[in-house]
C-alpha positions as CSV (number, residue, x, y, z in Angstrom):
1,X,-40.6,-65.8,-77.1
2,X,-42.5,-69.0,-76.9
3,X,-41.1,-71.7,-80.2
4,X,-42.5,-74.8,-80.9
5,X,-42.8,-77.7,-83.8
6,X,-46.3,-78.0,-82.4
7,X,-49.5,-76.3,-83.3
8,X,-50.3,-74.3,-80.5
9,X,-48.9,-73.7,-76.7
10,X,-50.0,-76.4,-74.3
11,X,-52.6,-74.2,-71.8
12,X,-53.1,-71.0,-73.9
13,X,-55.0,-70.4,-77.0
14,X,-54.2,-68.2,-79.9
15,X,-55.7,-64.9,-80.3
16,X,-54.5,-64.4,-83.8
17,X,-52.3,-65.7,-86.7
18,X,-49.3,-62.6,-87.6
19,X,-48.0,-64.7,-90.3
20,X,-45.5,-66.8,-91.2
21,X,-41.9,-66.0,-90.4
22,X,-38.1,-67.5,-91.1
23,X,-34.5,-67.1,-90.8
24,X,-31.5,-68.7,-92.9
25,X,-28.0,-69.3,-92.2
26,X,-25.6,-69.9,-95.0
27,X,-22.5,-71.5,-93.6
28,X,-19.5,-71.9,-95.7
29,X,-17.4,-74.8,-94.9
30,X,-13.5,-75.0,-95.6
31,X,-11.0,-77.2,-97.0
32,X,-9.6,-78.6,-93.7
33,X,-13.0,-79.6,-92.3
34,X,-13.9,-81.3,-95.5
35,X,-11.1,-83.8,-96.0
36,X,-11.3,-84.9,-92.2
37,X,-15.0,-85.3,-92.8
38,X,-14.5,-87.2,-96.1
39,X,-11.8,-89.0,-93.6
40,X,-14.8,-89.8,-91.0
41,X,-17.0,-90.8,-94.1
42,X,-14.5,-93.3,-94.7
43,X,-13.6,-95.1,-91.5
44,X,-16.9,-94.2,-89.9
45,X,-17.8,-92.4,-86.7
46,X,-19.5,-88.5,-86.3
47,X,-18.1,-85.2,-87.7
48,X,-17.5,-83.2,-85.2
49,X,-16.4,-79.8,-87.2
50,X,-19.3,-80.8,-89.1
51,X,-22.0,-80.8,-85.9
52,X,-20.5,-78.0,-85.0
53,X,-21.5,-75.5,-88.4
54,X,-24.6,-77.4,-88.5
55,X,-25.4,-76.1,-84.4
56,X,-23.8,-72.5,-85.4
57,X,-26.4,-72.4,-88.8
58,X,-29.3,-73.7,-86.6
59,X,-29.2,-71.3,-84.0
60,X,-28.2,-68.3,-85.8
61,X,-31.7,-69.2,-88.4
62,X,-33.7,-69.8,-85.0
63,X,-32.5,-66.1,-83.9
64,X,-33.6,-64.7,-87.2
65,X,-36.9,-66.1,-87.0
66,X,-37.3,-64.7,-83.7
67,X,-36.1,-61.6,-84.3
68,X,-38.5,-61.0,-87.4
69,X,-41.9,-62.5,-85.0
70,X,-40.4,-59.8,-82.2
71,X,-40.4,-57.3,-85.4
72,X,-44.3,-58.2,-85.6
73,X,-45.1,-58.1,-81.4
74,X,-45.7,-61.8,-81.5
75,X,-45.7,-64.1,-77.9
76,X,-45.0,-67.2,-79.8
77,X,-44.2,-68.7,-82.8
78,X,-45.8,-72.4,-83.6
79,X,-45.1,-75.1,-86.2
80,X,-41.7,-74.9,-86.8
81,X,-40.0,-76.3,-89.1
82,X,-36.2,-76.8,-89.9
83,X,-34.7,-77.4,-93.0
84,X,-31.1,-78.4,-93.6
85,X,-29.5,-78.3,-97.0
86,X,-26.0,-78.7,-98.6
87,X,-25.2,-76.2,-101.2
88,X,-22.7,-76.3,-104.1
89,X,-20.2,-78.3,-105.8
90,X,-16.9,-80.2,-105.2
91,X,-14.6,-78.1,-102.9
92,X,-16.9,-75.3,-102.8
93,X,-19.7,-76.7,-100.0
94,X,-22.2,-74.4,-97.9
95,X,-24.4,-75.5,-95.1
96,X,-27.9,-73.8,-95.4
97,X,-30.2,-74.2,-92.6
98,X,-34.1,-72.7,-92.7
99,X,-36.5,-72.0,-89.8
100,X,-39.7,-71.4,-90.3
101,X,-43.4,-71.1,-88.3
102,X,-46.2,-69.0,-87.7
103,X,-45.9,-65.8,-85.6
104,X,-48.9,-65.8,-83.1
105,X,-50.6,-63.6,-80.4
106,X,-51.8,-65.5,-77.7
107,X,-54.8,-64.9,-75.4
């Protein structure tokens, strides 16, 4: 499966549109990884455990996209987009990532 941000595949064109497809990933984050990140918020420097979930949610959303444009016989899927969001309150934090883009037969 062909995936890209970009509207259409450099050297084919698009025989038609299937329709838009996505995935989601809803990570929940724990206790531990939160106070070393509010640690690293502090002193500075990346979040490692943090890259990490955000990686994990990405690809697993990426996978369910391409798993629902497989569902619908497409060759590619264009214009994606990603989305990352952090859900809920103090103490109770989920990382929610969202792919999206356009299923596509190509010619």
């Amino acid at each position: 499966m062909i995936v890209t941000t970009t509207d259409g595949v450099d050297g084919r064109s698009i025989h038609s549109y299937l329709g838009v497809v996505a995935g989601q990933a809803v990570m929940g984050t724990n206790m531990f990884r939160d106070f070393f990140a509010s640690i690293t918020d502090v002193v500075g420097g990346r979040s490692g455990s943090y890259e990490k979930e955000l990686r994990k949610a990405k690809d697993l959303a990426m996978a369910e996209m391409i798993e629902d444009a497989a569902d619908l016989d497409a060759d590619a899927i264009v214009g994606i987009d990603l989305d990352y969001e952090h859900l809920g309150s103090e103490g109770k934090s989920m990382l929610m990532v969202s792919a999206n883009g356009t299923a596509v037969k190509l010619a």
